[in-house]
SEGUSE-293941 format. One record per residue: residue in one letter; chain; x, y, z of N, C-alpha, C, O in turn. Coordinates in steps of 0.001 Angstrom, whole numbers. Example, Ala and Ser with C-alpha at 12.3 -4.5 7.8 and 13.67 -1.06 7.14 Angstrom:
% residues 2
  resn  chain      nxx      nyy      nzz     caxx     cayy     cazz      cxx      cyy      czz      oxx      oyy      ozz
     A      A    13190    -5690     7800    12300    -4500     7800    13200    -3300     7800    14236    -3319     8465
     S      A    12850    -2250     7080    13670    -1060     7140    12900       30     7870    13409     1138     8039
***
This chain:
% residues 75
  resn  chain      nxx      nyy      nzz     caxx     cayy     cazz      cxx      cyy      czz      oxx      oyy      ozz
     X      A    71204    48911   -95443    71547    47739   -94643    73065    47542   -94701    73708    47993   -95649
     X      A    73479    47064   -93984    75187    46615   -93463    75548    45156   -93356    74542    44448   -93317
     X      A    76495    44609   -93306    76351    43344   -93286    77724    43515   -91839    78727    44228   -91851
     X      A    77243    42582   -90761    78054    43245   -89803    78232    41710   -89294    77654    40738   -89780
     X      A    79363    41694   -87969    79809    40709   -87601    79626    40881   -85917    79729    42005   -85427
     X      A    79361    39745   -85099    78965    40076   -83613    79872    40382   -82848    80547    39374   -82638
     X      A    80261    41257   -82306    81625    41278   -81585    81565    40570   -79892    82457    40488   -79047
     X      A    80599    40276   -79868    80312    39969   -78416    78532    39218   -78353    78144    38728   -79413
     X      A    77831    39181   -77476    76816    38217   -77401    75812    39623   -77634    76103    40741   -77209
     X      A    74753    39330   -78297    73789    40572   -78588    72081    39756   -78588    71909    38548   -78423
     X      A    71146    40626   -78780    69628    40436   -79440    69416    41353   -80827    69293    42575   -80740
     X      A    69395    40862   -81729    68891    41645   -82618    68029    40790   -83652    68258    39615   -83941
     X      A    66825    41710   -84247    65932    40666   -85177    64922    39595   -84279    64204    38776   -84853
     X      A    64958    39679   -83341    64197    38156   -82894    65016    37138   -82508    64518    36052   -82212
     X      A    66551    37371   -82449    67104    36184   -81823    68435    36661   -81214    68959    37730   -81526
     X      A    68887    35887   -80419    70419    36554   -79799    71456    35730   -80998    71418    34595   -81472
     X      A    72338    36869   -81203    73705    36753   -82044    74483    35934   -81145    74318    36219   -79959
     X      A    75069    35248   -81325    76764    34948   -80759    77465    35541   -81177    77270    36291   -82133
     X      A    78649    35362   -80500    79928    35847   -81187    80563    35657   -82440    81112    34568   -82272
     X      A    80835    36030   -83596    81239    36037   -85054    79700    35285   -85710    79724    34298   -86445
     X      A    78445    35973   -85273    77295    35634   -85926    77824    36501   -87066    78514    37490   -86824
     X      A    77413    36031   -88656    77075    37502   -89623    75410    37885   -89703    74449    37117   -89750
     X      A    75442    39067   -89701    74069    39253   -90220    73940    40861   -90731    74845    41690   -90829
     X      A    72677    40993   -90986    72338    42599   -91866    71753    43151   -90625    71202    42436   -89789
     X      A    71888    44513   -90509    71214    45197   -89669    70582    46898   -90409    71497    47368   -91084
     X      A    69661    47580   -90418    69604    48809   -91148    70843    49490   -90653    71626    49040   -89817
     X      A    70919    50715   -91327    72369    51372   -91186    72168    52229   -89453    72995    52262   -88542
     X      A    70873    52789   -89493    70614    53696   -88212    70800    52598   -86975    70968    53041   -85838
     X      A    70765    51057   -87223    70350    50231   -85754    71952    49657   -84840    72146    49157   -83731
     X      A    73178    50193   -86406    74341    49498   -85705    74439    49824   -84903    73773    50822   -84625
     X      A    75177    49357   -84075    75686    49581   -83305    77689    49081   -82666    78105    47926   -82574
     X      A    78320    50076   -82419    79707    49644   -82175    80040    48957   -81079    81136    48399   -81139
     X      A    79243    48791   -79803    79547    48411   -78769    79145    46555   -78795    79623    45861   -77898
     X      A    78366    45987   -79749    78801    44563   -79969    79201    44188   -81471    79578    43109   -81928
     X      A    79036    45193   -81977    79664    44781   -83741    80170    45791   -84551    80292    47001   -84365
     X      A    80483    44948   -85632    81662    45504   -86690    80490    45174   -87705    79461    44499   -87725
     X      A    81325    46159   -88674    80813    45618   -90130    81425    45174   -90609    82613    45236   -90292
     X      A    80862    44218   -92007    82211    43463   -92465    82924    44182   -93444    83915    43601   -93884
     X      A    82714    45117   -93823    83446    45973   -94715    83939    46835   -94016    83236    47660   -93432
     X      A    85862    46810   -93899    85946    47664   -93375    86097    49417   -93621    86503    50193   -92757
     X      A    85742    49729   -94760    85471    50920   -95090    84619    51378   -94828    84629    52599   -94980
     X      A    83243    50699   -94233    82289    51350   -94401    81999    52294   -92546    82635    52098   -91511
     X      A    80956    53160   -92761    81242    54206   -91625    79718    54289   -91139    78902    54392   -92055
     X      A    79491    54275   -90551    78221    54518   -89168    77367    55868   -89413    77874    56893   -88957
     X      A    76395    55959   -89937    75744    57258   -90213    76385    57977   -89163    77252    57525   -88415
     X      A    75850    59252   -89155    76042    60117   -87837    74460    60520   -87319    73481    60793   -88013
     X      A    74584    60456   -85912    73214    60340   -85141    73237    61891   -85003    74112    62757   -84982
     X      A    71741    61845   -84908    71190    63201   -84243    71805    63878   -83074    72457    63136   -82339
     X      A    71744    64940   -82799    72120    65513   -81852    71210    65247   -80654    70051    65642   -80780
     X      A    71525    64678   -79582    70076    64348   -78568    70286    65127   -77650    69542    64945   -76686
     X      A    71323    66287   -77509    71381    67004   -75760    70039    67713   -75600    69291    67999   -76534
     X      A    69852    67929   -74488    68507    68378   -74254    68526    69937   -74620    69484    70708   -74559
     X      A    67237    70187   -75009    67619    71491   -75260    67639    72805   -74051    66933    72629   -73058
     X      A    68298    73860   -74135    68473    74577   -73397    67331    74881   -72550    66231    74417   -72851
     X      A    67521    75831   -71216    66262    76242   -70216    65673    77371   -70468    66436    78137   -69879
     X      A    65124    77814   -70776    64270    78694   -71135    64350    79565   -70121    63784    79333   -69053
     X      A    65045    80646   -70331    64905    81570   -69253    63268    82458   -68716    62653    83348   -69304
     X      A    62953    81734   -67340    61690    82698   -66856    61766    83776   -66510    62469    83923   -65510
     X      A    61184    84940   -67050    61859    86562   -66871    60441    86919   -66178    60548    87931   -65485
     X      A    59131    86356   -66177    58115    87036   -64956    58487    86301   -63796    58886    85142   -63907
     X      A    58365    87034   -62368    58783    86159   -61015    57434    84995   -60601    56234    85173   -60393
     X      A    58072    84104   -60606    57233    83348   -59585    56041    83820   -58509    56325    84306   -57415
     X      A    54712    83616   -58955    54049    84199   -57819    53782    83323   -56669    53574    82137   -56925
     X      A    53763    83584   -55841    54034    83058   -54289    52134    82930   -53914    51128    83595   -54163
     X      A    52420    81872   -53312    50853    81044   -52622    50667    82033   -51653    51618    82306   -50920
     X      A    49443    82704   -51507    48973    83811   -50923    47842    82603   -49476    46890    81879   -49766
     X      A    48359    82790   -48246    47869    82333   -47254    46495    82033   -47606    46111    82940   -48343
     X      A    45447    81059   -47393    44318    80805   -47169    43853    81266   -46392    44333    80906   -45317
     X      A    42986    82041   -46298    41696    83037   -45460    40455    81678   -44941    39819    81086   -45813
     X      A    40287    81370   -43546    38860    80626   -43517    37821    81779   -43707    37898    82888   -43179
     X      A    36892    81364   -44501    35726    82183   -45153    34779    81980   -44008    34100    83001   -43904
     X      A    34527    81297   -43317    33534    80385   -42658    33462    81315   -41398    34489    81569   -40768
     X      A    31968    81932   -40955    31898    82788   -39914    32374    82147   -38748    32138    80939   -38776
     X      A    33056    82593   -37571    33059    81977   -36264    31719    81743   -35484    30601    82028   -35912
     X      A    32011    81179   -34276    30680    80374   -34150    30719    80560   -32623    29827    80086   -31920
***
């Protein structure tokens, strides 16, 4: 947990922060874009890597929709 300060108007916990609210947040939920922590030494885990992962190259070709035949005798 962190003990952080609101930098701007937020929701967190069940209620909206104001501006210079203090409160605790877990370390993974800070966030920099409305708060600080109050210590200023302290540093922001580092997040996962989220890019998507690469495309999978398809090396058999695409097989192509083969026309529909009417089965049905003429009349």
């Amino acid at each position: 947990m962190v003990k952080v300060i609101a930098t701007a108007k937020g929701y967190f916990g069940g209620r909206i922060r104001e501006i210079d609210a203090k409160f605790s947040v877990p370390d993974e939920m800070f966030s920099d874009r409305w708060m600080k922590p109050e210590d200023p030494e302290w540093t922001p885990p580092k997040k996962p890597d989220t890019k998507p992962a690469a495309k999978a190259e398809n090396k058999t070709p695409a097989k192509t929709a083969e026309p529909k035949t009417d089965t049905k005798p003429a009349v």
